[in-house]
VMD Tcl script that builds the backbone (N, CA, C; Angstrom):
set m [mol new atoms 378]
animate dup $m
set s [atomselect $m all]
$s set {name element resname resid chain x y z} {
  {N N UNK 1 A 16.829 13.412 -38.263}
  {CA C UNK 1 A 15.666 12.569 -38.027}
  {C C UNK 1 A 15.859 11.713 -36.768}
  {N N UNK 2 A 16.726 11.247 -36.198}
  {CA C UNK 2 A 17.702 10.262 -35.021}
  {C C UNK 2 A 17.308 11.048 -34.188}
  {N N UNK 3 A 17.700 12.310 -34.042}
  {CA C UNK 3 A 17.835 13.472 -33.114}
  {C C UNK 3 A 16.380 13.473 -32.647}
  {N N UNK 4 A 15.726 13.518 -33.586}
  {CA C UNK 4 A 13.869 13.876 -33.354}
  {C C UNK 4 A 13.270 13.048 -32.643}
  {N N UNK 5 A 13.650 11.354 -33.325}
  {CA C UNK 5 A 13.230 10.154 -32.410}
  {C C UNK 5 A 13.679 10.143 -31.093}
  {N N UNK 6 A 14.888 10.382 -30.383}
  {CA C UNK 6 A 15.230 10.232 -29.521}
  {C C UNK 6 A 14.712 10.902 -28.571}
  {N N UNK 7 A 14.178 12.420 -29.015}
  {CA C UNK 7 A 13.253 13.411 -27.961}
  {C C UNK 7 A 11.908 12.947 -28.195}
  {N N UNK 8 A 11.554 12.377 -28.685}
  {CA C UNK 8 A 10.198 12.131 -28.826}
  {C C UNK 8 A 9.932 10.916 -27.569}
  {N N UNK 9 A 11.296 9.594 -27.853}
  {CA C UNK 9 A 10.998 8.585 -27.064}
  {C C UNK 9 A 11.500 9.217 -25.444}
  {N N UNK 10 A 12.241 9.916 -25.633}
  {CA C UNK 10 A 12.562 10.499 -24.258}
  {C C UNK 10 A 11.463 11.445 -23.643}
  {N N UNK 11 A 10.608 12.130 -24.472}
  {CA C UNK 11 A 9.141 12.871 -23.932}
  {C C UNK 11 A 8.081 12.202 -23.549}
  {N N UNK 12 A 8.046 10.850 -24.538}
  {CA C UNK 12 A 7.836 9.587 -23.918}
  {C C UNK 12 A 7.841 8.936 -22.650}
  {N N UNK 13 A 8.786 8.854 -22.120}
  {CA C UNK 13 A 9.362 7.987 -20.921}
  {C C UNK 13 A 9.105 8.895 -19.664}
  {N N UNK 14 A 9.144 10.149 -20.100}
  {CA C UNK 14 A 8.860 11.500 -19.178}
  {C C UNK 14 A 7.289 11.626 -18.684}
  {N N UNK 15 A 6.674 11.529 -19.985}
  {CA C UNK 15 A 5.062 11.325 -19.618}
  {C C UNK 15 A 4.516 10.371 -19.263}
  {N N UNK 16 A 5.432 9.186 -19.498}
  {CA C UNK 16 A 4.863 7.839 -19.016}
  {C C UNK 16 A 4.695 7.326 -17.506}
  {N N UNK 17 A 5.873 8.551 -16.986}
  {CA C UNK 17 A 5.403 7.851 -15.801}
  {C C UNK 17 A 4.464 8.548 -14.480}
  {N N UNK 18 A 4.198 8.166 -13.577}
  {CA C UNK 18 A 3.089 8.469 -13.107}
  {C C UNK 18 A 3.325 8.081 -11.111}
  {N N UNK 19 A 2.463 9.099 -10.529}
  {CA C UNK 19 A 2.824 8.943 -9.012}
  {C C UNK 19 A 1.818 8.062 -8.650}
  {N N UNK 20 A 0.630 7.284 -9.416}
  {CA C UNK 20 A -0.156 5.979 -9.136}
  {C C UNK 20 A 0.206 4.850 -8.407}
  {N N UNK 21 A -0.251 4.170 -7.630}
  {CA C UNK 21 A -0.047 2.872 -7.146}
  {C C UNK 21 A -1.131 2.065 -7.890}
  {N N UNK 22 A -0.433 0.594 -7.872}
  {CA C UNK 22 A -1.330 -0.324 -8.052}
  {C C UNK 22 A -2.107 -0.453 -6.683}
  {N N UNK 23 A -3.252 -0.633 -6.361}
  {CA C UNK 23 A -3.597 -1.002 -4.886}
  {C C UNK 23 A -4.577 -1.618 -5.689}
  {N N UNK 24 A -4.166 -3.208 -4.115}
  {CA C UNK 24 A -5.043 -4.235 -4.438}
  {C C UNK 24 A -5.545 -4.630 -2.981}
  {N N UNK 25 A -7.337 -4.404 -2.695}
  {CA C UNK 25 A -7.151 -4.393 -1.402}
  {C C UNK 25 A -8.566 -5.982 -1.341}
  {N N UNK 26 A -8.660 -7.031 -0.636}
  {CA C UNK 26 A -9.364 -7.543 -1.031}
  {C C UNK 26 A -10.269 -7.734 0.588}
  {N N UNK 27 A -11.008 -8.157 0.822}
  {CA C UNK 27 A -11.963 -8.633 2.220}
  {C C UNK 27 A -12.011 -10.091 2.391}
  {N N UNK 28 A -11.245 -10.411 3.300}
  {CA C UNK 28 A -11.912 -11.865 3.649}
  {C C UNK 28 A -13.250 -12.285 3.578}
  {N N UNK 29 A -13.730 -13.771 3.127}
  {CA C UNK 29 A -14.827 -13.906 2.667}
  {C C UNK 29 A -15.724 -14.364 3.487}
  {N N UNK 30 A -15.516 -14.248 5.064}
  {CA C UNK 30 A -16.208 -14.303 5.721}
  {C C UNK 30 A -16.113 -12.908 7.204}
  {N N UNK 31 A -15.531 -12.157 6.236}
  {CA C UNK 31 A -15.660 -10.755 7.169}
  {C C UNK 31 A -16.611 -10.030 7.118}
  {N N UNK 32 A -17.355 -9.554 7.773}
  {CA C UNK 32 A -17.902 -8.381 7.548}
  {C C UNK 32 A -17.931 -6.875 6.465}
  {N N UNK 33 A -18.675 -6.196 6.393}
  {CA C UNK 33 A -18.911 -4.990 5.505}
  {C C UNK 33 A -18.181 -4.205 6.713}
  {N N UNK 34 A -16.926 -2.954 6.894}
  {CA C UNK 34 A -16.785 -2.366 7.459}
  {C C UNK 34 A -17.376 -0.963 7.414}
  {N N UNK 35 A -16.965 0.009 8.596}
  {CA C UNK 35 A -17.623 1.187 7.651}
  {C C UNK 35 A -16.199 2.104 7.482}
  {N N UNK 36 A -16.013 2.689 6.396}
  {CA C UNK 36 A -14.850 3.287 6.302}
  {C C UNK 36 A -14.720 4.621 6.911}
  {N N UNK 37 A -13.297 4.902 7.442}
  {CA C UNK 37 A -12.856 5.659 8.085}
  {C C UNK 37 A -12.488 6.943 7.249}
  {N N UNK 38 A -12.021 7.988 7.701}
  {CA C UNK 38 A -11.826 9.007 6.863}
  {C C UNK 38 A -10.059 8.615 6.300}
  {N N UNK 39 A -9.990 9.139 5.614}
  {CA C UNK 39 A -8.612 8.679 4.460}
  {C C UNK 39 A -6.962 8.818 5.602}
  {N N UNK 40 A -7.231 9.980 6.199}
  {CA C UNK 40 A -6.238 9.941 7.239}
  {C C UNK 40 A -6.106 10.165 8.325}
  {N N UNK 41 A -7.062 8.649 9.094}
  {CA C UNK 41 A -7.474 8.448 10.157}
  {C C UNK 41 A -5.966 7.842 10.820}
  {N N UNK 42 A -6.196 8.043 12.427}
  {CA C UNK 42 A -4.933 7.750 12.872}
  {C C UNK 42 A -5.240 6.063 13.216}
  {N N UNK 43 A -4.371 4.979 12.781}
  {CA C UNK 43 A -3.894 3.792 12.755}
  {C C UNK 43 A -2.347 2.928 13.083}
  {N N UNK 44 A -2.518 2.347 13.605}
  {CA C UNK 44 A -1.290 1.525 14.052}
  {C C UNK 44 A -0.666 0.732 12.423}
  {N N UNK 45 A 0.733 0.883 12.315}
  {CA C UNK 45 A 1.073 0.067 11.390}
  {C C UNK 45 A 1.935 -1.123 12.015}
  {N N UNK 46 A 2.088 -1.829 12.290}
  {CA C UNK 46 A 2.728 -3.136 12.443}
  {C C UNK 46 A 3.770 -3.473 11.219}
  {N N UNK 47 A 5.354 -3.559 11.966}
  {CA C UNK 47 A 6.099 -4.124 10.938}
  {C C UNK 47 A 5.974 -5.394 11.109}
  {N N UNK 48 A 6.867 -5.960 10.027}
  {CA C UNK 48 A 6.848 -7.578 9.772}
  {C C UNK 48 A 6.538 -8.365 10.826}
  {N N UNK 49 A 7.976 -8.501 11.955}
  {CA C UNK 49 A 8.057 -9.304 12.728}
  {C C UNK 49 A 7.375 -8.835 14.075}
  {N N UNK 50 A 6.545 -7.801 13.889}
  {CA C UNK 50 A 5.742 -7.102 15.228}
  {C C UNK 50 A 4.701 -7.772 15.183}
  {N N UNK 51 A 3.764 -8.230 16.150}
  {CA C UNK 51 A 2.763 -9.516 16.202}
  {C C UNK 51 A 1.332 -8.013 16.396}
  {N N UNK 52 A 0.334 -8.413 16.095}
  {CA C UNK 52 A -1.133 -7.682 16.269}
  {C C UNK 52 A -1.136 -8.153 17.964}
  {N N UNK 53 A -1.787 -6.655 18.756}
  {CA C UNK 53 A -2.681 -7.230 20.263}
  {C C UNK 53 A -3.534 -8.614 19.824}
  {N N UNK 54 A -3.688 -9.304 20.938}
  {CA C UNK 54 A -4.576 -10.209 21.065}
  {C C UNK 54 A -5.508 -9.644 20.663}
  {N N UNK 55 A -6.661 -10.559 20.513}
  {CA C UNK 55 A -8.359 -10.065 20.511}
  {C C UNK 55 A -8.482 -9.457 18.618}
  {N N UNK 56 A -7.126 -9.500 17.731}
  {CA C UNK 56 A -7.407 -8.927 16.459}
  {C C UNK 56 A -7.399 -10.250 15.498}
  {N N UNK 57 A -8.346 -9.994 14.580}
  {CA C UNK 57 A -8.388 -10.555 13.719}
  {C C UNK 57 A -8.525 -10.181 12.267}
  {N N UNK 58 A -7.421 -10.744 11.315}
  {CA C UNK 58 A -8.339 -10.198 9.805}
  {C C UNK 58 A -9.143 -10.331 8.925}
  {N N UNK 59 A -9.488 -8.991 8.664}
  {CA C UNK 59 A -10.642 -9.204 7.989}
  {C C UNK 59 A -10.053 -9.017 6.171}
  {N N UNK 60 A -8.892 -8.344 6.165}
  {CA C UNK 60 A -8.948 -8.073 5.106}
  {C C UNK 60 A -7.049 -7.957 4.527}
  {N N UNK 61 A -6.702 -7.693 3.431}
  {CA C UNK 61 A -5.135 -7.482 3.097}
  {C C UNK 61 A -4.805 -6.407 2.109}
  {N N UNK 62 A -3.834 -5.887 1.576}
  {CA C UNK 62 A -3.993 -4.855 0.580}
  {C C UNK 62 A -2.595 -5.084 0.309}
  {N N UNK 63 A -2.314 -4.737 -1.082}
  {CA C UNK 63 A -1.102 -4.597 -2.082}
  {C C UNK 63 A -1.090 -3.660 -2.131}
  {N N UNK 64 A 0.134 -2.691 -1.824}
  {CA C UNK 64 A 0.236 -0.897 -2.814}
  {C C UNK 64 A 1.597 -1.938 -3.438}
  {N N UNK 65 A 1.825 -1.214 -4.793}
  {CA C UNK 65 A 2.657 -1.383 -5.707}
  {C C UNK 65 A 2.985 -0.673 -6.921}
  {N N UNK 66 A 3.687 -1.086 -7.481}
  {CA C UNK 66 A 3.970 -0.341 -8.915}
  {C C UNK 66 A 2.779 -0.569 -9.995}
  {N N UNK 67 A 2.543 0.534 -10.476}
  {CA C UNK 67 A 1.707 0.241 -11.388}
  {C C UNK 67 A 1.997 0.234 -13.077}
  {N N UNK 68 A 3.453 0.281 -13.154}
  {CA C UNK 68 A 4.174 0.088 -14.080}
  {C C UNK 68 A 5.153 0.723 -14.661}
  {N N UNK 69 A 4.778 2.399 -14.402}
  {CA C UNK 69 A 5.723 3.426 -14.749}
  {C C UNK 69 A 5.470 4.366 -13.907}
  {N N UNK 70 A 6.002 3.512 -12.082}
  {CA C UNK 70 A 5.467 4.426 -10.986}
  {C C UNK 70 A 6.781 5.330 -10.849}
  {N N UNK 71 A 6.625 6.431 -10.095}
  {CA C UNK 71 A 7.495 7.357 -9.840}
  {C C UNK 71 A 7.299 7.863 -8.367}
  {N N UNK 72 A 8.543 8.552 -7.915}
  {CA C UNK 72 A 8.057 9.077 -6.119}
  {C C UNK 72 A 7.004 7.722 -5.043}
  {N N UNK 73 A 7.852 6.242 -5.129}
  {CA C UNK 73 A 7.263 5.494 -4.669}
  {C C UNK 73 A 8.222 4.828 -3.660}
  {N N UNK 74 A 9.065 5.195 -3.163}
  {CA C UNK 74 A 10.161 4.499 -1.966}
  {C C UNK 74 A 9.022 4.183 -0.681}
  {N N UNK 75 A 9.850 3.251 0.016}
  {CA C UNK 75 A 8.830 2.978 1.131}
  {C C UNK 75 A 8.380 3.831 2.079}
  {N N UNK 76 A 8.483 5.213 2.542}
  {CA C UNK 76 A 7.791 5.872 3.598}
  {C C UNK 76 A 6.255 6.029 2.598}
  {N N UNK 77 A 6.364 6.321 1.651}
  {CA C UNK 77 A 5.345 7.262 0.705}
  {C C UNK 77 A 4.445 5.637 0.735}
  {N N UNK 78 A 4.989 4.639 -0.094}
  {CA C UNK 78 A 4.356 3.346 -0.024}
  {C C UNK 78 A 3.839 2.844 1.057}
  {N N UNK 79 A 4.058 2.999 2.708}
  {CA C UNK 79 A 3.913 2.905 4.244}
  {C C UNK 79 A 2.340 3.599 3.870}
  {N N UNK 80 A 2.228 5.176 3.491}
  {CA C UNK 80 A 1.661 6.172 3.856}
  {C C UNK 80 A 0.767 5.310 3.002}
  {N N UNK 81 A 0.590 4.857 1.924}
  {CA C UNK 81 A -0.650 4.214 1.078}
  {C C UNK 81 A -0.861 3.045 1.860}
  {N N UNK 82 A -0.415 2.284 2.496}
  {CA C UNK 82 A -1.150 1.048 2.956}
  {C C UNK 82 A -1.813 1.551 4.171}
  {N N UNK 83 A -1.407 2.716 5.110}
  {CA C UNK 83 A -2.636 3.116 6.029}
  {C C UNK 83 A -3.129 3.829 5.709}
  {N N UNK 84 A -3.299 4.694 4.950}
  {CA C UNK 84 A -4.803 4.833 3.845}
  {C C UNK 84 A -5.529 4.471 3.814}
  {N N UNK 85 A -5.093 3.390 2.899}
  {CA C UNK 85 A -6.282 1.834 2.126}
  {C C UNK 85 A -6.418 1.387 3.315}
  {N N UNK 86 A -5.824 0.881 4.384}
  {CA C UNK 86 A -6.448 0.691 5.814}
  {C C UNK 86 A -7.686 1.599 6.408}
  {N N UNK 87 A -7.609 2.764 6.762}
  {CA C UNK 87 A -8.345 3.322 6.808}
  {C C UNK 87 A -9.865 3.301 5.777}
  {N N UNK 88 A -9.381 3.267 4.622}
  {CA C UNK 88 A -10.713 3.436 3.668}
  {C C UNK 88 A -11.058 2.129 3.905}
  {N N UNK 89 A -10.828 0.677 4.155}
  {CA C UNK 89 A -11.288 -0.153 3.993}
  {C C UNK 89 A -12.056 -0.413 5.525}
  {N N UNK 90 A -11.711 0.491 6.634}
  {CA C UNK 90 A -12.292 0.406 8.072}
  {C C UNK 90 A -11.645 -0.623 9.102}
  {N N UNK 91 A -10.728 -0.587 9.233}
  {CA C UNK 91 A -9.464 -1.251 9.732}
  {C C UNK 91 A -9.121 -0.593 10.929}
  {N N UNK 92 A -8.496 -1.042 12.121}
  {CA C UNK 92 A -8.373 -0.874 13.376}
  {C C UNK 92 A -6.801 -0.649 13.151}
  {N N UNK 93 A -5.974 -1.416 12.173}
  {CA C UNK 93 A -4.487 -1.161 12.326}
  {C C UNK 93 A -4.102 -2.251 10.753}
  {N N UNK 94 A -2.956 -2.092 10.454}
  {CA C UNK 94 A -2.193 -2.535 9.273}
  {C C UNK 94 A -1.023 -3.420 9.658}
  {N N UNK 95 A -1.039 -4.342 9.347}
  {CA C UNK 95 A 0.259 -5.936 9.761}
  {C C UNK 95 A 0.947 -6.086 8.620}
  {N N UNK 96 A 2.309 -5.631 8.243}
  {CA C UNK 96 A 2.972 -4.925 7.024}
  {C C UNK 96 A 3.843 -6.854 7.256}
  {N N UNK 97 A 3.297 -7.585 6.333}
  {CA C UNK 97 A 3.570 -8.870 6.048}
  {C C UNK 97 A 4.852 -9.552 5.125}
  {N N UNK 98 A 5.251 -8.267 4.299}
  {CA C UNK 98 A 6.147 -8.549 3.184}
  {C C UNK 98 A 6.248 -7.010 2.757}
  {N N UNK 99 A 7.709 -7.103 2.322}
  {CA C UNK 99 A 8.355 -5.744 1.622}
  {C C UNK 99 A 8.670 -5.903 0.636}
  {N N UNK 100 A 8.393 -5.817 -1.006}
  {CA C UNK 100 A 9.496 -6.067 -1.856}
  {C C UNK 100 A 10.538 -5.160 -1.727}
  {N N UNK 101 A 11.875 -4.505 -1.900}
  {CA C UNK 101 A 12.323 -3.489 -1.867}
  {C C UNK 101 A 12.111 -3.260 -3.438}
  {N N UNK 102 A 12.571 -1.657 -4.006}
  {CA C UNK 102 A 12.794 -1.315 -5.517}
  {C C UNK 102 A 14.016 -1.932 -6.011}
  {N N UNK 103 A 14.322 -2.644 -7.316}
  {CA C UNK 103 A 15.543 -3.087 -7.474}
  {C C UNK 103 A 15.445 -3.202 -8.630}
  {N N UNK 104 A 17.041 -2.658 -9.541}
  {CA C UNK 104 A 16.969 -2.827 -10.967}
  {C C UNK 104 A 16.291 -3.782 -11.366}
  {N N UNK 105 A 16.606 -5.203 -10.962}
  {CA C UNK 105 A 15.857 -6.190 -11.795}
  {C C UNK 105 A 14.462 -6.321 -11.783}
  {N N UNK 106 A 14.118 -5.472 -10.905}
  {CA C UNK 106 A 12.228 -5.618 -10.026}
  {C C UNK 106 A 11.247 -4.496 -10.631}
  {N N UNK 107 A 10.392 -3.953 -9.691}
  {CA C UNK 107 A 9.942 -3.383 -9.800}
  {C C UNK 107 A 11.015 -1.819 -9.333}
  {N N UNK 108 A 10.641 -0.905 -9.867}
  {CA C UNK 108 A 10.780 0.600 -9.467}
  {C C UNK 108 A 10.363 0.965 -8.475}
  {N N UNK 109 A 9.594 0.358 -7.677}
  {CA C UNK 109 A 9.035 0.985 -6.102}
  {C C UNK 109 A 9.283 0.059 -5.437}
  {N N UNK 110 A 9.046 0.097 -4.242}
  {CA C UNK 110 A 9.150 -0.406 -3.165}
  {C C UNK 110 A 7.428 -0.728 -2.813}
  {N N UNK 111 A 7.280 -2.323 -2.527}
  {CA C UNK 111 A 6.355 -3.089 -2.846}
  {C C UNK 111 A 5.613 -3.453 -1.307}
  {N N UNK 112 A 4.666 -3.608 -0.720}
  {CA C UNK 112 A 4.418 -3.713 0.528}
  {C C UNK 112 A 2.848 -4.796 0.633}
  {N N UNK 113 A 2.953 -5.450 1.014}
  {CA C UNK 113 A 1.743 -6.335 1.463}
  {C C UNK 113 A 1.467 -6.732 2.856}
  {N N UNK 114 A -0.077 -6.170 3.261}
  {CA C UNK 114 A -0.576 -5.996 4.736}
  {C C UNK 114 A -1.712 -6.595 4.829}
  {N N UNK 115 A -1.526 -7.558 5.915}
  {CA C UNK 115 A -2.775 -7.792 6.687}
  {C C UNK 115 A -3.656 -6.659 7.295}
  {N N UNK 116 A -5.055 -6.550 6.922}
  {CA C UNK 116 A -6.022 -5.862 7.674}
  {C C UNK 116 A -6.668 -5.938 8.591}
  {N N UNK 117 A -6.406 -6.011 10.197}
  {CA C UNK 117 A -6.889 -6.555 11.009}
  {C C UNK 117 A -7.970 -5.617 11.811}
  {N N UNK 118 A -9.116 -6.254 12.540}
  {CA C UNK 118 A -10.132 -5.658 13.516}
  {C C UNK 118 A -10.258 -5.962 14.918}
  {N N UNK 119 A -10.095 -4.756 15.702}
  {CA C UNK 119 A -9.629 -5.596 17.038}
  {C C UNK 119 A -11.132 -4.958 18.449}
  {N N UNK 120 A -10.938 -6.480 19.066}
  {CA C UNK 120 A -12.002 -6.378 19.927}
  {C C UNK 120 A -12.031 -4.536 20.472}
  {N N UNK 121 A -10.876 -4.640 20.831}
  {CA C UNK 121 A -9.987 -2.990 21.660}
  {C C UNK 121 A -9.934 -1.863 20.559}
  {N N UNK 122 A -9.943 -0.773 20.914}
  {CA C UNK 122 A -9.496 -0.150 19.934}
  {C C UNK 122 A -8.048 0.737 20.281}
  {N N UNK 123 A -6.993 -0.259 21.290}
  {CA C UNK 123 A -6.103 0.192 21.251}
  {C C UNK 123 A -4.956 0.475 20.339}
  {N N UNK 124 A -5.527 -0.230 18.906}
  {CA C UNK 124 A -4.208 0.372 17.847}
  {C C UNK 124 A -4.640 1.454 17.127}
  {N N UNK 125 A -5.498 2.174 17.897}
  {CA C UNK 125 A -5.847 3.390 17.052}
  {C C UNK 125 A -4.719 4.929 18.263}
  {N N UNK 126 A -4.243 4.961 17.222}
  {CA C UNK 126 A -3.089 6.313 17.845}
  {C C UNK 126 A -4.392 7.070 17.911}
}
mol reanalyze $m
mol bondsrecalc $m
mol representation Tube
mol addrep $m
């Protein structure tokens, strides 16, 4: 009977988890309606300490994260979801503001929060 529970909670833990992100993307409340871009439009990502061209401003920010029993979520794959949600939200480029890394005590993925910025230029578009 031990034997049975243990494959059951282990078929469990197997199905539980999932290649989902949490994404939390919100609009500044005095930005504009953008129009969205196609899903993998080419965009500039900005690390932390890399500053936006002049002339940008944001309009908007986005969370990708764990969504509780995430799987296949290290940071290139997590990178690849925040210019996405950049893109879908109509964004000129992504300002990668904070990293959580994955860590036993943390979350299981690797955690990323971005400024959404719109720029006079459209030089952060690769």
């Amino acid at each position: 009977m031990r034997g049975r529970r243990t494959i059951a909670l282990a078929g469990l833990l197997i199905v539980g988890c999932s290649e989902e992100y949490m994404v939390q993307v919100v609009r500044q409340p005095d930005a504009p309606m953008l129009t969205q871009r196609a899903e993998g439009c080419l965009l500039t990502v900005y690390r932390e300490a890399e500053p936006v061209p002049a002339g940008c401003r944001e309009v908007g920010d986005v969370f990708v994260g764990d969504s509780g029993a995430t799987s296949n979520c290290a940071a290139p794959r997590t990178l690849d979801e925040v210019r996405r949600q950049a893109c879908l939200f109509g964004a000129d480029a992504a300002q990668v503001v904070r990293v959580h890394p994955a860590s036993f005590t943390g979350s299981s993925c690797d955690q990323i929060r971005a400024r959404l910025p719109v720029c006079e230029t459209r030089e952060t578009r690769q």
